[in-house]
SERO-4910 file (N, C-alpha, C, O; in steps of 0.05 Angstrom, whole numbers):
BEGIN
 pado doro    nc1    nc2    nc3   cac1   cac2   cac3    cc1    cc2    cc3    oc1    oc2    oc3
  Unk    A  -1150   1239  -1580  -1133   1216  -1588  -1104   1223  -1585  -1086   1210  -1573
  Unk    A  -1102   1243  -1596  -1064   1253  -1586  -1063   1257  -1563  -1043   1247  -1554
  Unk    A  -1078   1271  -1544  -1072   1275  -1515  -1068   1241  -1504  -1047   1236  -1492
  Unk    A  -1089   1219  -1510  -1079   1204  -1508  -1056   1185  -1512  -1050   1167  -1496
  Unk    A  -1047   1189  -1530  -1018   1176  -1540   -998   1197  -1529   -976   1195  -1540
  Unk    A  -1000   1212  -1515   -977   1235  -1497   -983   1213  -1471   -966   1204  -1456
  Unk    A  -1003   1209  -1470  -1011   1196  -1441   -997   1169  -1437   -982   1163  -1419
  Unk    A  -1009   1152  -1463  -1009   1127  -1453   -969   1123  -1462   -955   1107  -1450
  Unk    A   -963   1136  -1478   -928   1130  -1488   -913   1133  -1475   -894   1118  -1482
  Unk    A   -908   1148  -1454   -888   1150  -1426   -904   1129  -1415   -891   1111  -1425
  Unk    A   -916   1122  -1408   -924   1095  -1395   -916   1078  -1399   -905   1065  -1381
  Unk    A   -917   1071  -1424   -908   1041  -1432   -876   1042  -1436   -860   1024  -1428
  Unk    A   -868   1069  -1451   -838   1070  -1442   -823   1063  -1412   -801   1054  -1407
  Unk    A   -833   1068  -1405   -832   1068  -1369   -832   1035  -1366   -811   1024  -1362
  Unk    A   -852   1022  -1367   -851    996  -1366   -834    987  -1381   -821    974  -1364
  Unk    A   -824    983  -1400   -806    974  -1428   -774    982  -1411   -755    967  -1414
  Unk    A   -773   1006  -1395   -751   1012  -1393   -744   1001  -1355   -720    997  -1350
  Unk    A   -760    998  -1335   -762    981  -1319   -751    949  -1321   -732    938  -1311
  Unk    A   -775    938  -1343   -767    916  -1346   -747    917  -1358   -742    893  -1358
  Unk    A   -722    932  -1375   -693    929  -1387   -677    920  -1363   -665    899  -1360
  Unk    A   -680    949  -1335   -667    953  -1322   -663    928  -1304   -640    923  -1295
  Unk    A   -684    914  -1299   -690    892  -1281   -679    854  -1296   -675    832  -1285
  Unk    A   -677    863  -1325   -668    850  -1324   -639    831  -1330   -622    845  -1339
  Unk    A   -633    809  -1328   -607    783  -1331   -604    783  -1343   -599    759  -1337
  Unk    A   -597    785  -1377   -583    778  -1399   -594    743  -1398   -587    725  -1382
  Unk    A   -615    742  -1422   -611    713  -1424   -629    699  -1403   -629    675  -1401
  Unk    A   -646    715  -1388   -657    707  -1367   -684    716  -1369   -688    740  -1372
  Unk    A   -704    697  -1368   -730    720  -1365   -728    734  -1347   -710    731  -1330
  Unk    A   -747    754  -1347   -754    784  -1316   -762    767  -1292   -752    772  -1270
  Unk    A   -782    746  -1296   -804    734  -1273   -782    711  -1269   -769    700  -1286
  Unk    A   -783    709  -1243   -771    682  -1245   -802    662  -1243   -802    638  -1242
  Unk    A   -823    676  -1243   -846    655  -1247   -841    639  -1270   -854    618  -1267
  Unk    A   -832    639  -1285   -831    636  -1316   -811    600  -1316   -806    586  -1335
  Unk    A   -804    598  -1289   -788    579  -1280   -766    572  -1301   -764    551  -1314
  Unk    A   -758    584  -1301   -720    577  -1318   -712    558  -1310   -710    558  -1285
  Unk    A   -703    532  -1324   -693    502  -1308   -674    517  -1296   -675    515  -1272
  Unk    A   -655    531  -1304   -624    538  -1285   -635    553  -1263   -621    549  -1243
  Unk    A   -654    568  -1257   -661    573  -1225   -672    560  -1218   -671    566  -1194
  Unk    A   -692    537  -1221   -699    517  -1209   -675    496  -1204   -676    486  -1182
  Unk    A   -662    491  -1215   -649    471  -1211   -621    461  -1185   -607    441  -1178
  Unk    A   -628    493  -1178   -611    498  -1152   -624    506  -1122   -615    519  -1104
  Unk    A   -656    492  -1127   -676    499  -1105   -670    471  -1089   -656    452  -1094
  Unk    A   -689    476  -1064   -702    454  -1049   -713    433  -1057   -735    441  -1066
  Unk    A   -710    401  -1059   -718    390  -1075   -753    393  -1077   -767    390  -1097
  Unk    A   -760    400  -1055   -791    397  -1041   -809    428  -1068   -831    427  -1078
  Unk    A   -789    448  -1071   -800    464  -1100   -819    447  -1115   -843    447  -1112
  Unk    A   -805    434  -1133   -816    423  -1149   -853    417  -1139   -873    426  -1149
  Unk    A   -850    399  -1118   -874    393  -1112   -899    422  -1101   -922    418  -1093
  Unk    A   -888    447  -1103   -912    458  -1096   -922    479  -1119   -910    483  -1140
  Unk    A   -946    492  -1111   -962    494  -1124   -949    516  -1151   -936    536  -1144
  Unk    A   -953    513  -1176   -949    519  -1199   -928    504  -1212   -927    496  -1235
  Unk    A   -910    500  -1192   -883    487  -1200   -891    458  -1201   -876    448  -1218
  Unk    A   -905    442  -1194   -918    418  -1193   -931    417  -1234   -928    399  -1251
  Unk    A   -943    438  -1235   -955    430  -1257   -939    440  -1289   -947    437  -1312
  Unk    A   -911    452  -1276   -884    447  -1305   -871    426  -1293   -860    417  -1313
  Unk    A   -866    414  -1278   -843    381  -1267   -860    353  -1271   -853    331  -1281
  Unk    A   -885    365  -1260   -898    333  -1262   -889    318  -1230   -878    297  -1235
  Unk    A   -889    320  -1208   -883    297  -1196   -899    282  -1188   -921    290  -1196
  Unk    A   -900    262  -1175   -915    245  -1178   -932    248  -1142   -918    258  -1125
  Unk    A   -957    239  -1136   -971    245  -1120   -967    240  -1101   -979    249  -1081
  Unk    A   -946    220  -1101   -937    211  -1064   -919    232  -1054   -916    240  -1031
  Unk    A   -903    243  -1079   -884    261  -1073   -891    289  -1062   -881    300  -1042
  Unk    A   -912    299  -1079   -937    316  -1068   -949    311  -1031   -942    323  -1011
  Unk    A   -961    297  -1034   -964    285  -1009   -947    282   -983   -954    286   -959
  Unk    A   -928    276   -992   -909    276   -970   -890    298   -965   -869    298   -952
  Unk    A   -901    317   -981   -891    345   -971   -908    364   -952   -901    378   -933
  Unk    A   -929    362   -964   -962    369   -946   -955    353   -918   -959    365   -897
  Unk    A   -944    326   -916   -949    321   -890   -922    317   -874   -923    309   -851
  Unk    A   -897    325   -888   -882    351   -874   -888    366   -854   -886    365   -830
  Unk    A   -899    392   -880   -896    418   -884   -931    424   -861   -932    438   -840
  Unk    A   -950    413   -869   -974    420   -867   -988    431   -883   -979    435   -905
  Unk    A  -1009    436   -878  -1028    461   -894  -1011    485   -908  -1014    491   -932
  Unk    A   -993    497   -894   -975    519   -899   -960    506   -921   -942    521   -928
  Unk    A   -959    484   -937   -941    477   -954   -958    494   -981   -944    503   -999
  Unk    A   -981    495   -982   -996    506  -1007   -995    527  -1015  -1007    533  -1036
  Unk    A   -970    555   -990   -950    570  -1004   -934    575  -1014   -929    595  -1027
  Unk    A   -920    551  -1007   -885    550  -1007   -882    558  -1032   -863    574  -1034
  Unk    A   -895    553  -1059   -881    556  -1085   -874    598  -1087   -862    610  -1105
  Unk    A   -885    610  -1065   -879    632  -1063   -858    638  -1055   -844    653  -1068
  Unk    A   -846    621  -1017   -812    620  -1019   -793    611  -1030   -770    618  -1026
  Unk    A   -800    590  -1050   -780    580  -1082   -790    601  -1099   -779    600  -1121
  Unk    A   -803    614  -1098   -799    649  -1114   -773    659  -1101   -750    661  -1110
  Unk    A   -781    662  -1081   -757    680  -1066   -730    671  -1070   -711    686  -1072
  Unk    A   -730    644  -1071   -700    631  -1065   -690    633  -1092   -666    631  -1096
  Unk    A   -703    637  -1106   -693    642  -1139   -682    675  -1138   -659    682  -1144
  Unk    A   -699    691  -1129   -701    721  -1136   -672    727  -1111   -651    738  -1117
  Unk    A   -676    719  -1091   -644    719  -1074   -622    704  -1092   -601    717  -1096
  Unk    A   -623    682  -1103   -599    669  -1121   -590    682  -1142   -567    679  -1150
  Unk    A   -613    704  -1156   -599    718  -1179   -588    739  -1166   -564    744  -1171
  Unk    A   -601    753  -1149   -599    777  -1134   -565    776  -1130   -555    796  -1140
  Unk    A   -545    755  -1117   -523    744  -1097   -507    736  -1132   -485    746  -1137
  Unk    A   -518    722  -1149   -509    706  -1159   -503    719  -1193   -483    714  -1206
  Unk    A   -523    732  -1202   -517    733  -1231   -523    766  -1235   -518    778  -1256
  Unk    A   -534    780  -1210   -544    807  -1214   -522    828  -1218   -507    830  -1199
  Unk    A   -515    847  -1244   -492    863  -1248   -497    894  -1247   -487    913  -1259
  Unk    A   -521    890  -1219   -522    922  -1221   -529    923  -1191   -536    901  -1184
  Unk    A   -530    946  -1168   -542    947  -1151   -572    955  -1160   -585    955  -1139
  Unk    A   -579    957  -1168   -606    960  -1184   -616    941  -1194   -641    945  -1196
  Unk    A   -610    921  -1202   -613    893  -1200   -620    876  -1185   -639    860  -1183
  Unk    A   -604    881  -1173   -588    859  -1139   -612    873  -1124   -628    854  -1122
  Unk    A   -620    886  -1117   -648    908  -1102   -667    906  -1105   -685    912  -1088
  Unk    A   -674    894  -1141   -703    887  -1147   -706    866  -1146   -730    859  -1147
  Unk    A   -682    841  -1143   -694    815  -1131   -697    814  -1103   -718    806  -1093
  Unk    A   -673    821  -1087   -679    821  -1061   -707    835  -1053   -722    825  -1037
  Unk    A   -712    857  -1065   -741    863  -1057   -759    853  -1056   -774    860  -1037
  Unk    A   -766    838  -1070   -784    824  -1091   -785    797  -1080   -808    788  -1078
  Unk    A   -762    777  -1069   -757    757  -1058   -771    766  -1024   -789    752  -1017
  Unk    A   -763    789  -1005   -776    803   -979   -811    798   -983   -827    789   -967
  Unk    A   -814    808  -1014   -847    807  -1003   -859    778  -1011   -881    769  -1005
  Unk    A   -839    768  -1028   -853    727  -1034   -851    717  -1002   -869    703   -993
  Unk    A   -828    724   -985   -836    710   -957   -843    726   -943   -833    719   -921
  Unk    A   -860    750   -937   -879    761   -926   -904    754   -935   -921    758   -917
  Unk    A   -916    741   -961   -939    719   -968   -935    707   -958   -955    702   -945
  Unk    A   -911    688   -949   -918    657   -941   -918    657   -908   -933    643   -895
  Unk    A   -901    673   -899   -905    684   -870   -934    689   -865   -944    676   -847
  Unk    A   -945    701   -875   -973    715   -876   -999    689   -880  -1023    690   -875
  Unk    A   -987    674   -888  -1005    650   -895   -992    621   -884   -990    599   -895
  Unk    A   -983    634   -854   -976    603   -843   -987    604   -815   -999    625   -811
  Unk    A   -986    585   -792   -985    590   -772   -971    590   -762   -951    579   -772
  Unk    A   -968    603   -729   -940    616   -721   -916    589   -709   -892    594   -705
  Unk    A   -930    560   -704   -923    542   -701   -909    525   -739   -904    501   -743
  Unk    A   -907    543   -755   -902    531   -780   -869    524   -768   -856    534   -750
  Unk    A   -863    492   -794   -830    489   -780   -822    508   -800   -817    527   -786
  Unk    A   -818    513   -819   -798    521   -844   -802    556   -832   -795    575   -847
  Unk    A   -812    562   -808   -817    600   -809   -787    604   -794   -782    628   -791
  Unk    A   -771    588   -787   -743    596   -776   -727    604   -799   -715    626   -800
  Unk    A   -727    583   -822   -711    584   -833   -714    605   -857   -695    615   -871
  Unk    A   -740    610   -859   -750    634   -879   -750    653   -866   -737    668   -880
  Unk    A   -756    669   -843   -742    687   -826   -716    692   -826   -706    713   -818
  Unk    A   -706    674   -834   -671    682   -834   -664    701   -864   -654    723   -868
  Unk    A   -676    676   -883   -672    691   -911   -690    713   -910   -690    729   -929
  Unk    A   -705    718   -890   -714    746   -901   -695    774   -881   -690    795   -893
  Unk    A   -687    770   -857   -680    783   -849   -642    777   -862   -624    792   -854
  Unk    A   -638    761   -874   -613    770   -892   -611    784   -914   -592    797   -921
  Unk    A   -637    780   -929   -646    801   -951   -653    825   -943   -652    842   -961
  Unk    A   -659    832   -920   -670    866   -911   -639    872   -905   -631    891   -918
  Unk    A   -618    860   -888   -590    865   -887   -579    879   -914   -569    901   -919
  Unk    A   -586    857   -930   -570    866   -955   -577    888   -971   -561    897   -987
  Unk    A   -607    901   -964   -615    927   -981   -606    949   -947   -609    973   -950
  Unk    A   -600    943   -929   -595    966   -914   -621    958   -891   -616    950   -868
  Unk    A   -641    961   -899   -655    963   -879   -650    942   -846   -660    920   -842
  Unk    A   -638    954   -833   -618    943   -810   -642    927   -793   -649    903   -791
  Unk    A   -653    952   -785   -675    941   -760   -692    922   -762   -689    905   -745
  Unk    A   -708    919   -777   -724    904   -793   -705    869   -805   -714    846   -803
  Unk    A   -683    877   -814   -666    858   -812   -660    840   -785   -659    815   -782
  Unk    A   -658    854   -774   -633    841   -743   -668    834   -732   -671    812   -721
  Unk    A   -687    848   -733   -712    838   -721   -727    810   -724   -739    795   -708
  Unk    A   -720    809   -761   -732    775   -764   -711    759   -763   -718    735   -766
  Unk    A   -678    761   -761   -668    746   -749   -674    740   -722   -678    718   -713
  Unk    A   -675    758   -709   -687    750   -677   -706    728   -673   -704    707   -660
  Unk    A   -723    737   -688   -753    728   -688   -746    696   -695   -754    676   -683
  Unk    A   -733    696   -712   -728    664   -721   -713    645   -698   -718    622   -695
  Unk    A   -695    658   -684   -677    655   -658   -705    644   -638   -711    621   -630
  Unk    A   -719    670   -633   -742    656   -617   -755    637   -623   -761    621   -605
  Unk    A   -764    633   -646   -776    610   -654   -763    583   -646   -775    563   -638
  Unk    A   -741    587   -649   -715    562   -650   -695    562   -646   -678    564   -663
  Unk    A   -691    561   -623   -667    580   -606   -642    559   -618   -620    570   -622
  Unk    A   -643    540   -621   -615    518   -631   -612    511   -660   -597    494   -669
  Unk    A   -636    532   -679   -622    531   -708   -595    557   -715   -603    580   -709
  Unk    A   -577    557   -722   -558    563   -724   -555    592   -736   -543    612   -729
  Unk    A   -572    583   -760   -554    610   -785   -568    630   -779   -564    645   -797
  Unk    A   -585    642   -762   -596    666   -753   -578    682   -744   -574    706   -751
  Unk    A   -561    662   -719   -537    676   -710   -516    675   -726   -503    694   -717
  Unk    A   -505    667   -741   -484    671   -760   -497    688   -781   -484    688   -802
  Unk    A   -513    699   -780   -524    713   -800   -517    747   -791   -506    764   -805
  Unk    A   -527    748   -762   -522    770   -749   -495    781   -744   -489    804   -748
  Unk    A   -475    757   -731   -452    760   -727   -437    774   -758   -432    798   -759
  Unk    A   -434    757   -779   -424    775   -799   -442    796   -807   -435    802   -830
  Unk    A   -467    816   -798   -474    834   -807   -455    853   -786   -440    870   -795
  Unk    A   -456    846   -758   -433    862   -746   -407    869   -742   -391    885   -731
  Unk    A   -410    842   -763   -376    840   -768   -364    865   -786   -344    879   -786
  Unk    A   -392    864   -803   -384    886   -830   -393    913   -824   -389    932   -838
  Unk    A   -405    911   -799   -401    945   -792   -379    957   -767   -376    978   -755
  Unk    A   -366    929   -766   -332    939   -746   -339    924   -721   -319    919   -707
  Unk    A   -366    914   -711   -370    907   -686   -367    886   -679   -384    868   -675
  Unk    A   -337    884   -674   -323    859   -670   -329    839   -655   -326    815   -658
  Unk    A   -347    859   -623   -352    841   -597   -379    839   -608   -386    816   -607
  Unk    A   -397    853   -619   -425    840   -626   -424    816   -634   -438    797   -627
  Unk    A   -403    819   -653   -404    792   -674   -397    768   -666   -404    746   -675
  Unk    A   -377    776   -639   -372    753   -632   -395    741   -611   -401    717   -611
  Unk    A   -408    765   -587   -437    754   -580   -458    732   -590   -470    713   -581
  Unk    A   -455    751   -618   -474    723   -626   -470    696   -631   -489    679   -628
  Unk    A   -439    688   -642   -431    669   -644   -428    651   -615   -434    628   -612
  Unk    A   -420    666   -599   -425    648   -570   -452    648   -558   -455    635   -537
  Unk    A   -473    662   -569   -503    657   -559   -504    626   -579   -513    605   -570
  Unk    A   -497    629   -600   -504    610   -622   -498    581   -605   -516    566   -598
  Unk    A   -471    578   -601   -453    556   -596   -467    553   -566   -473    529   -564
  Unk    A   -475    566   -543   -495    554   -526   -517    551   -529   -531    548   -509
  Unk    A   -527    551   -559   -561    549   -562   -555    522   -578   -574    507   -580
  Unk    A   -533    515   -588   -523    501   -604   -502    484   -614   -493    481   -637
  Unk    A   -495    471   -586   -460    466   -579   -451    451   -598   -461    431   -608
  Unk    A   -427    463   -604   -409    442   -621   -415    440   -656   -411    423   -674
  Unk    A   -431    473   -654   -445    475   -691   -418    481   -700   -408    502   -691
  Unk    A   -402    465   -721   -381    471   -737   -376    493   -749   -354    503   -751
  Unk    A   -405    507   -761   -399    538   -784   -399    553   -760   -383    571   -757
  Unk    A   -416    549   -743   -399    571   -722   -377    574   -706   -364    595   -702
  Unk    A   -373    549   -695   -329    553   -692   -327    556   -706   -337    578   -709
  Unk    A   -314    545   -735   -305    561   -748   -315    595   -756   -300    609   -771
  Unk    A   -336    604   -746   -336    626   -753   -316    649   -738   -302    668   -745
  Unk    A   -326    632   -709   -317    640   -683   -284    653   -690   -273    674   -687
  Unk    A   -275    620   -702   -239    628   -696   -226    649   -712   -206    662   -706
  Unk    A   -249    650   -746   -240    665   -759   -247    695   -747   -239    717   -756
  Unk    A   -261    691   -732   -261    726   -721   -247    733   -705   -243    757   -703
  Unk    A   -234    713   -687   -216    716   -668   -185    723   -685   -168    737   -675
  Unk    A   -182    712   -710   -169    723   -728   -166    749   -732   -146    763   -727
  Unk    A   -190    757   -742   -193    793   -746   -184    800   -720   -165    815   -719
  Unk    A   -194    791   -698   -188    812   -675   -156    810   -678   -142    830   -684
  Unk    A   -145    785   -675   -119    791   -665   -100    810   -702    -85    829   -699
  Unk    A   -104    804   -718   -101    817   -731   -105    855   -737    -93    871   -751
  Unk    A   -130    858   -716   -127    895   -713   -107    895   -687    -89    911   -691
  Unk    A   -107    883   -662    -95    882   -640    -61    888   -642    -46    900   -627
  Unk    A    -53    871   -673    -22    866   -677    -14    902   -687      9    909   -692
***
């Protein structure tokens, strides 16, 4: 019985002291637990899927006409409104890099479920490809980053924020002409996208500003 309580007490300390570290002040640990203030800054289409449907209540057409959106693949999504929460605190309320790491992490593998449970023709896999390969950016892991931005590019060569996603990752490691590559791959996959001129000019900024 004592060898057991040597056993099982660093254990549970361990857990007790995990969940401190992980969490928000004021915030539950899970964002399963759906907090109106992180729901309340989702996709309106959240609400309607699965778990989140049965704390909102919406009503069945609303249901319905997300399914015939989204498709079949909609009966994950309440896993990438996991994510979009666990990236929002991660960016938004997290006061530790230890923090900020266990949502971004945590958010990487909610859209590796829903990736994993779609088909490769899904519409929403551009735009969850982006958030995931901006969340691998943000813990470091580069390659794997810049890879599901790609991947989303291929999918949809004229949605935008893949390449503006990339361009300021190169921006922030000095690579002025990468960054600007992507922005002019963007703007011919995508003529006349506003956040990217403007991204454009403000980099042409930096340049002429190291040049002076």
């Amino acid at each position: 019985m004592c060898l057991l309580r040597k056993l099982i007490l660093p254990a549970l300390l361990l857990v007790v002291c995990n969940s401190y570290a992980n969490n928000i002040p004021g915030y539950p640990d899970s964002v399963e637990a759906l907090d109106p203030r992180d729901v309340a800054i989702l996709p309106r289409y959240c609400k309607s899927t699965q778990l989140f449907r049965d704390e909102f209540h919406p009503n069945q057409s609303e249901i319905a006409h997300w399914y015939e959106v989204m498709g079949p693949a909609f009966h994950a999504m309440h896993h990438y409104c996991w994510a979009l929460m666990e990236t929002n605190r991660a960016m938004l309320l997290a006061r530790s890099k230890r923090v900020r790491d266990f949502y971004l992490d945590s958010a990487v593998g909610n859209i590796d479920y829903v990736i994993r449970n779609s088909p490769p023709d899904f519409v929403m896999l551009p735009e969850i490809l982006t958030k995931k390969g901006e969340n691998l950016l943000r813990l470091d892991r580069t390659a794997l980053g810049i890879a599901a931005l790609q991947q989303a590019i291929r999918l949809k060569a004229d949605y935008w924020p893949p390449y503006a996603a990339l361009s300021f990752h190169f921006q922030k490691t000095g690579n002025i002409a990468q960054a600007r590559e992507w922005l002019e791959k963007g703007l011919a996959a995508a003529p006349n996208t506003r956040a990217l001129e403007k991204r454009l000019k403000e980099l042409e900024g930096v340049k002429q500003k190291r040049e002076d």
